[in-house]
C-alpha positions in Angstrom: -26.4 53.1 -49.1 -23.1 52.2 -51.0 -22.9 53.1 -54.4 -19.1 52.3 -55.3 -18.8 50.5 -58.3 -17.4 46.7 -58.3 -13.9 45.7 -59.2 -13.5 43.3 -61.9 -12.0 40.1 -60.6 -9.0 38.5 -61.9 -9.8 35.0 -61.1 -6.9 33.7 -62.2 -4.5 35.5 -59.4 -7.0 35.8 -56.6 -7.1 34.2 -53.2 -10.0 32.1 -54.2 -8.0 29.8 -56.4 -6.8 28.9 -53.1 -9.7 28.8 -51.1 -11.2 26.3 -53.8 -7.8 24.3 -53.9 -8.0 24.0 -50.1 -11.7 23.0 -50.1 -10.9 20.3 -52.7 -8.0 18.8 -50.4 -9.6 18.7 -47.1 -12.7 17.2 -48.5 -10.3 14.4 -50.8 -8.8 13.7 -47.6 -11.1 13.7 -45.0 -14.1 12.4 -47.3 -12.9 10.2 -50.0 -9.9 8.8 -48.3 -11.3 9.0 -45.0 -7.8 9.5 -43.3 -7.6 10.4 -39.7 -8.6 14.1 -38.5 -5.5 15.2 -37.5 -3.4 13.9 -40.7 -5.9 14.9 -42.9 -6.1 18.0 -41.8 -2.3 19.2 -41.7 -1.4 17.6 -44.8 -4.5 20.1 -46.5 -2.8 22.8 -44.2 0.3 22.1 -46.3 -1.5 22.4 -49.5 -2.2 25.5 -49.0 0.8 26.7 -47.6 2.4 25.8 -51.2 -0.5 27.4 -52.8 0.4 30.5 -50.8 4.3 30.5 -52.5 2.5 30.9 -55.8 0.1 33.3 -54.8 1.0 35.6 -52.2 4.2 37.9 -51.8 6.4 37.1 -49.5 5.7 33.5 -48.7 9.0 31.9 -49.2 8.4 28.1 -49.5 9.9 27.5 -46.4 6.8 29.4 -44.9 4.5 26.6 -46.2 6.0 24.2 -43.4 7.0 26.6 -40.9 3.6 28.4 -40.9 1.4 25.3 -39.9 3.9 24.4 -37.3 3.2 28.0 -35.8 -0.4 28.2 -36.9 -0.6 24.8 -35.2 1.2 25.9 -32.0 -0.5 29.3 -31.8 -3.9 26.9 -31.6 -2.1 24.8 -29.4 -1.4 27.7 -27.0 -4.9 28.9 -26.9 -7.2 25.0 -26.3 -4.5 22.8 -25.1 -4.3 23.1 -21.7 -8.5 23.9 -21.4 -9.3 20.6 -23.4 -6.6 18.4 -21.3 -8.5 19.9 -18.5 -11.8 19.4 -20.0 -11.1 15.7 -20.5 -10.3 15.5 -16.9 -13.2 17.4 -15.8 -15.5 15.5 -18.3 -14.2 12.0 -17.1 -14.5 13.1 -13.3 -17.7 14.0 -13.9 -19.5 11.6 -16.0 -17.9 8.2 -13.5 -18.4 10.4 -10.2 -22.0 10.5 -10.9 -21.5 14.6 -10.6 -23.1 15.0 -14.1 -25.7 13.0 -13.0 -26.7 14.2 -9.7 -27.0 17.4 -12.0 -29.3 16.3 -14.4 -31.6 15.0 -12.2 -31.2 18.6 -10.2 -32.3 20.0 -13.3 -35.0 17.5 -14.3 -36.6 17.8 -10.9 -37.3 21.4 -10.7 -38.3 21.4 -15.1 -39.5 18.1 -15.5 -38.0 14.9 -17.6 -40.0 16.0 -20.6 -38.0 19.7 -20.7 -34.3 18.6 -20.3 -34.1 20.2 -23.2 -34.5 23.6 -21.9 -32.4 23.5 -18.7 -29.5 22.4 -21.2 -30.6 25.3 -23.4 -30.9 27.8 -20.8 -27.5 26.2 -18.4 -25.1 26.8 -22.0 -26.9 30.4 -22.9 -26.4 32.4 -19.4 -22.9 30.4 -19.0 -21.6 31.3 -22.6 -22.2 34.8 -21.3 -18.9 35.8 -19.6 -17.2 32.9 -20.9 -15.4 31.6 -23.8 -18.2 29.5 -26.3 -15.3 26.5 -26.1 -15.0 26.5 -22.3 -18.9 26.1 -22.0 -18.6 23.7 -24.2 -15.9 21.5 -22.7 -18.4 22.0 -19.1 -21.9 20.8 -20.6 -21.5 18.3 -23.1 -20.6 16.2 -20.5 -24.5 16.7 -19.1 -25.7 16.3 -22.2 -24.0 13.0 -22.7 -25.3 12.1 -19.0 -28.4 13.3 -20.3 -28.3 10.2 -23.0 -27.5 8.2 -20.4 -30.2 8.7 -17.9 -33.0 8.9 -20.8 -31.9 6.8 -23.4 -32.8 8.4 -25.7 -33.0 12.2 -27.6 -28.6 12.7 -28.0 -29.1 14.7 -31.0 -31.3 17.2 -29.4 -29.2 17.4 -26.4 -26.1 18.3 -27.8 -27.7 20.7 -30.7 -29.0 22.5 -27.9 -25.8 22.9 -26.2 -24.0 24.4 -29.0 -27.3 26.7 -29.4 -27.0 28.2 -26.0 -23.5 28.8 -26.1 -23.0 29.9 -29.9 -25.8 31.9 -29.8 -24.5 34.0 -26.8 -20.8 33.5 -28.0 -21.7 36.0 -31.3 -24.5 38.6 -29.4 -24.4 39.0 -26.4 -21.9 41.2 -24.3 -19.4 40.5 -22.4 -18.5 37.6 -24.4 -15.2 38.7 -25.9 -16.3 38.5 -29.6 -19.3 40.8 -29.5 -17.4 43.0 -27.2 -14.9 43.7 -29.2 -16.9 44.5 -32.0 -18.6 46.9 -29.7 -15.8 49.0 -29.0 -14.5 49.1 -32.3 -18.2 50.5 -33.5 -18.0 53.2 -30.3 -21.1 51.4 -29.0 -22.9 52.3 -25.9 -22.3 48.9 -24.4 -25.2 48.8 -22.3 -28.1 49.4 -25.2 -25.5 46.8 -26.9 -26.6 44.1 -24.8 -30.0 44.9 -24.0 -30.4 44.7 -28.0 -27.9 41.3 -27.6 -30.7 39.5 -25.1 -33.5 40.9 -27.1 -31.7 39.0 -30.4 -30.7 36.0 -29.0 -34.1 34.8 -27.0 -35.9 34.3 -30.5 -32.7 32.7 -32.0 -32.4 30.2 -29.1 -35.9 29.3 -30.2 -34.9 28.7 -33.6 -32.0 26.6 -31.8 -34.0 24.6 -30.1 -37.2 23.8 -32.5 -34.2 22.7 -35.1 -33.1 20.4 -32.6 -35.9 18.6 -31.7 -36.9 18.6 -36.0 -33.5 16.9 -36.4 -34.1 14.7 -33.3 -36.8 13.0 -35.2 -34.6 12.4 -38.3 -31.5 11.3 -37.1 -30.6 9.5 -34.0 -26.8 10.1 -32.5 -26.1 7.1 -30.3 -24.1 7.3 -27.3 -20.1 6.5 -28.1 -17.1 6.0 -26.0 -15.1 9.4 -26.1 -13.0 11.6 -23.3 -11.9 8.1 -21.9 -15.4 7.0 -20.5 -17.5 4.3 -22.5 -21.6 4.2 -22.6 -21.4 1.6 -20.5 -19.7 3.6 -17.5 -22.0 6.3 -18.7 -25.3 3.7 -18.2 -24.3 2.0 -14.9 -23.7 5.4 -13.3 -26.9 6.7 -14.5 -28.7 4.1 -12.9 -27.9 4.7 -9.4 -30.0 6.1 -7.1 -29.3 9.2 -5.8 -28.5 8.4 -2.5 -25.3 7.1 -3.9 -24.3 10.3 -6.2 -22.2 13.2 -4.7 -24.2 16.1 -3.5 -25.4 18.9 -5.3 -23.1 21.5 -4.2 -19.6 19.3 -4.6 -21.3 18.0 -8.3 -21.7 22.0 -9.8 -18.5 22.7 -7.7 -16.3 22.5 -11.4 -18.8 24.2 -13.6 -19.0 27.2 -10.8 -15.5 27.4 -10.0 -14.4 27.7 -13.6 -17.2 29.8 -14.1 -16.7 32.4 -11.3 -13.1 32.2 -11.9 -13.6 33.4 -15.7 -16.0 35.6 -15.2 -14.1 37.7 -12.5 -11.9 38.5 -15.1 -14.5 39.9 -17.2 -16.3 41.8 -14.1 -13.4 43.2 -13.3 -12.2 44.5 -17.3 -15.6 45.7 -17.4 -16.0 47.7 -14.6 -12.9 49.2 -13.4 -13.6 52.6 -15.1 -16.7 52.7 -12.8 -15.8 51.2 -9.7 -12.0 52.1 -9.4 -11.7 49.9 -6.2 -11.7 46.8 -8.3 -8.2 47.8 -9.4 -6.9 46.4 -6.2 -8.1 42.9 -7.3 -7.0 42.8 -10.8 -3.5 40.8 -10.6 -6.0 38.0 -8.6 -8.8 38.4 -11.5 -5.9 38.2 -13.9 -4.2 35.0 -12.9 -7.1 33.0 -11.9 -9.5 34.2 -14.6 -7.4 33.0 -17.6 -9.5 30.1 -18.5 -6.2 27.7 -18.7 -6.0 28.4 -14.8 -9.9 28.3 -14.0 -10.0 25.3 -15.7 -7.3 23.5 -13.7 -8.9 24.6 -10.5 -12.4 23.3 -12.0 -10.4 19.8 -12.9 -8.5 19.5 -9.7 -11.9 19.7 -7.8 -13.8 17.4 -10.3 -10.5 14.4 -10.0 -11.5 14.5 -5.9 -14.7 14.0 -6.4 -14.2 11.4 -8.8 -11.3 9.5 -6.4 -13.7 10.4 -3.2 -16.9 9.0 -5.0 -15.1 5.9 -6.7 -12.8 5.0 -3.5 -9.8 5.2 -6.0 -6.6 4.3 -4.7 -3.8 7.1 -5.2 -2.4 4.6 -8.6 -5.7 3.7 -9.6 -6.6 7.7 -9.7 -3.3 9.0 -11.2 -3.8 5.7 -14.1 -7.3 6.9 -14.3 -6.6 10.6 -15.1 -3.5 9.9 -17.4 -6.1 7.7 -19.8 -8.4 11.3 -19.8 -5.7 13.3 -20.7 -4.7 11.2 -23.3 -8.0 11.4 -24.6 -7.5 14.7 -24.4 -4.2 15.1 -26.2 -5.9 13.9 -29.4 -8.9 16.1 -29.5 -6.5 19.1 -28.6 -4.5 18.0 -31.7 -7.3 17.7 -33.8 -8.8 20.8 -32.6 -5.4 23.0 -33.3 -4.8 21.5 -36.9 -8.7 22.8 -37.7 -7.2 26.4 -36.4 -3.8 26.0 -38.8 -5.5 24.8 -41.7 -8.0 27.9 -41.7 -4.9 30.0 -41.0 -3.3 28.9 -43.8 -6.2 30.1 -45.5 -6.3 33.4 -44.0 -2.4 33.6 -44.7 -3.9 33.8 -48.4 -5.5 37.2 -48.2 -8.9 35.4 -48.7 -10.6 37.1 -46.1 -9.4 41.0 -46.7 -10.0 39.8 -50.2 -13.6 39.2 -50.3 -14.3 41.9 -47.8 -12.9 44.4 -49.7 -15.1 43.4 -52.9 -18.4 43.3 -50.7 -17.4 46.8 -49.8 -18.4 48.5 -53.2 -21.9 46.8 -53.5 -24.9 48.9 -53.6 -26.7 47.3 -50.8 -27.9 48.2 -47.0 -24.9 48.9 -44.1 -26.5 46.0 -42.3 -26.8 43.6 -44.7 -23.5 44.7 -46.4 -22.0 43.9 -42.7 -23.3 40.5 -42.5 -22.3 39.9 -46.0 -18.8 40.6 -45.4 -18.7 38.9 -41.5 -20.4 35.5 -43.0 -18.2 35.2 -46.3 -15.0 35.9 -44.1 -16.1 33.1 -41.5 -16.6 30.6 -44.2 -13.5 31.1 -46.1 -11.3 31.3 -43.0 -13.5 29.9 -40.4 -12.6 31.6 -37.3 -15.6 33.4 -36.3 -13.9 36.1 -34.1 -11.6 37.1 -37.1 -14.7 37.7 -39.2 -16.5 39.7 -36.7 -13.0 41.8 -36.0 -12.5 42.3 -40.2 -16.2 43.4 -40.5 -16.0 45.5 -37.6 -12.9 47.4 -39.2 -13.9 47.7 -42.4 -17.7 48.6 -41.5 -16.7 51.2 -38.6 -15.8 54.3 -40.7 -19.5 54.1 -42.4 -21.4 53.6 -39.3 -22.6 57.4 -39.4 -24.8 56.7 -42.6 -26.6 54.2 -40.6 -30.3 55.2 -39.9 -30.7 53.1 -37.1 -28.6 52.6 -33.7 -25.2 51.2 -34.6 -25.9 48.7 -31.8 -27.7 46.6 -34.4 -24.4 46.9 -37.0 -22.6 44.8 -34.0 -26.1 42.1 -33.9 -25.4 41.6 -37.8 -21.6 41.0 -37.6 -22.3 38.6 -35.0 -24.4 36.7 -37.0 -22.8 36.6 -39.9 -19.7 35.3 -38.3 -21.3 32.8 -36.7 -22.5 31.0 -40.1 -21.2 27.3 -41.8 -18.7 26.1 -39.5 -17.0 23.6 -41.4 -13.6 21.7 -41.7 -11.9 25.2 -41.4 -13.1 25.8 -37.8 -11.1 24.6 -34.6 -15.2 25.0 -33.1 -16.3 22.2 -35.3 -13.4 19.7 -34.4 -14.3 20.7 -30.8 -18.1 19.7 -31.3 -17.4 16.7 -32.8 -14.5 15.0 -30.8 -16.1 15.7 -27.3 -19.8 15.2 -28.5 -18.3 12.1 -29.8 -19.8 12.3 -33.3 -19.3 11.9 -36.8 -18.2 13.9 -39.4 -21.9 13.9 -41.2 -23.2 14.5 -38.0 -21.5 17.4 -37.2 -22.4 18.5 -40.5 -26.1 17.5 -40.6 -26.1 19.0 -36.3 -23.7 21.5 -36.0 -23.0 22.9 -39.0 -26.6 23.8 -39.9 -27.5 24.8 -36.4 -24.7 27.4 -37.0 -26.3 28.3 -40.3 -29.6 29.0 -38.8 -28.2 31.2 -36.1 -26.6 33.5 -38.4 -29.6 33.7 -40.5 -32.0 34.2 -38.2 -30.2 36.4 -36.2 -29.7 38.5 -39.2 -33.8 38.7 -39.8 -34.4 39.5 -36.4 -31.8 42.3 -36.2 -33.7 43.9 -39.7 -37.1 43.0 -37.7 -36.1 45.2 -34.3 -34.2 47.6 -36.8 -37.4 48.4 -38.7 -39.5 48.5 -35.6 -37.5 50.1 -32.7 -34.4 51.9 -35.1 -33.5 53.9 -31.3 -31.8 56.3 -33.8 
């Protein structure tokens, strides 16, 4: 237990002043005036940055323009290429009938009545060596075809997406986040994930009973976004199979991109082990990067869409330049969500509250999720709160009483909690799942909650009753 004594806040000189002022713009603007996503958010990017020349050293005002124009290009760097190429391999998809002829894979070996689980269970095992955004971008366009080829049950679909791959994206090894936090607790990696799987199971069953309760209650319809309409999305979905591309070429994007990644990840992992896999590593390294995988994935996604639609070589190229346009303004969306919440981190909001969670008298685990959940909120990158947890929480692991494995299952879940207008992951949600902002609220942002909470009570659970101290 920690026993250090609480500092006294000075309020009036702390980061929080500009965590509140922030809050207060972004919701004026976004809320109240209703302004678009992208101006909203920069101009509350702004804010802060000239929040930041009162409150922080060394932030010249000059830094409060400069600083979202890198934050923003940073963000930029990281989802620009992945969501142009998502909106390619999402249009491709969803008018090739490849999204489709996938469902209806699925629907035939579960059943109509448990689409629900094969989106569940696709966006879990996929979010696994990949990226939660890149399994994103790959099955919300099934989800949407989903819609389509039911009529009904949107809400569910697309809450149960961002389930599978959040829920994997904060627990499970070799996903990057978890992994990291691994190796900065000196984990045994393997008892990491088997305690990972054993987590997540029960909190993808939470995932998915809150979507079907919020099914009930509110019903997302089906709206034009990534360049394809409903009404595309309804005349494909009423084809007969016959006339859909094959099963093979229809998973050939979601493979390849997944293969691709994943390499990468099989190869990082087990070189140590299996030195031979050195030999392949420039390969892995080039075509695992998920801004090349996901080009490959597009490329072969546009052929079957020009193959399927008998496009001529103009009426493809026209085609694929309204998708990346598409595209352009949920990347830009997307990356000014990532500068705002830098902005905020540039405030020393995070190391802030961290470091006054530090001194209070309660459990390790708790204490970790404490500090991982208050970080995410404030900041809202959920890899930054599990890496600042990690740190600060990695000299004390020796006082824990149980197997450190489960300090990693708490710092996961507490990152993972309340993503809100501060998070590039709920801009994502929302532009491609083609919802509103209460929606992604009322959907996303409470799914998120419910993860981290859970995942927090069943860590204490399997703590308590298999410590493997």
């Amino acid at each position: 237990m920690l026993s250090m004594p609480l500092q006294v806040v000075d309020f009036a000189h702390s980061p929080l002043i500009t965590f509140l002022i922030g809050l207060l713009t972004v919701v004026a603007l976004l809320v109240w005036l209703d302004l678009p996503a992208f101006i909203g958010l920069i101009l509350s990017a702004f804010t802060v940055g000239v929040v930041n020349t009162i409150f922080v050293d060394d932030f010249a005002p000059a830094d409060a323009g400069s600083q979202v124009a890198t934050a923003f290009g940073d963000n930029m760097a990281g989802i620009g290429i992945p969501i142009l190429m998502a909106a390619v391999i999402g249009k491709s998809m969803l008018e090739s009938g490849a999204a489709q002829r996938i469902i209806r894979g699925f629907q035939n070996v579960l059943g109509k009545e448990n689409s629900d689980v094969s989106l569940l269970g696709s966006s879990s095992f996929l979010a696994i060596p990949v990226f939660f955004d890149s399994v994103f971008y790959l099955i919300a366009p099934l989800a949407r075809s989903m819609r389509a080829r039911l009529g009904r049950d949107y809400t569910l679909f697309i809450v149960v997406v961002g389930a599978g791959a959040a829920t994997a994206h904060v627990f499970v090894p070799p996903t990057p986040g978890p992994l990291a936090v691994s190796a900065e607790l000196g984990t045994d990696l393997g008892t990491t994930i088997a305690l990972g799987i054993a987590t997540a199971i029960p909190v993808l069953f939470v995932g998915l009973l809150y979507g079907r309760w919020i099914n009930a209650r509110l019903d997302i319809p089906l709206r034009d976004t990534m360049s394809t309409t409903t009404e595309e999305l309804e005349e494909v979905a009423n084809k007969s199979t016959s006339n859909l591309p094959g099963i093979l070429e229809s998973s050939a994007p979601v493979l390849l991109a997944v293969v691709l990644i994943a390499s990468l990840t099989v190869v990082d992992g087990f070189q140590e082990a299996i030195p031979a896999l050195g030999t392949i590593e420039p390969v892995a390294v080039f075509l695992g990067n998920k801004n090349v995988a996901l080009t490959v994935a597009a490329i072969a996604a546009a052929y079957t869409f020009m193959r399927q639609n008998d496009l001529s070589r103009s009426e493809w190229s026209d085609e694929l330049t309204e998708a990346l346009k598409s595209g352009g303004n949920i990347a830009a969306i997307t990356a000014a969500g990532g500068a705002f919440g830098a902005l905020l981190a540039a405030s020393g909001i995070g190391d802030y509250l961290a470091n006054g969670l530090e001194g209070i008298g309660i459990g390790l685990l708790i204490t970790a999720w404490l500090i991982a959940a208050i970080v995410r909120i404030a900041q809202g990158s959920a890899t930054a709160a599990m890496l600042t947890a990690a740190g600060i929480m990695a000299p004390l692991t020796g006082q824990l009483q149980v197997h450190p494995a489960y300090m990693v299952m708490v710092i996961g879940a507490g990152a993972n909690i309340f993503s809100w207008y501060n998070d590039s992951g709920f801009w994502l949600v929302k532009e491609i799942g083609g919802l509103t902002q209460v929606e992604t609220l009322k959907t996303w942002t409470v799914l998120t909650t419910l993860i981290s909470v859970s995942g927090l009570l069943i860590s204490l659970i399997l703590s308590t009753l298999v410590p493997l101290a």
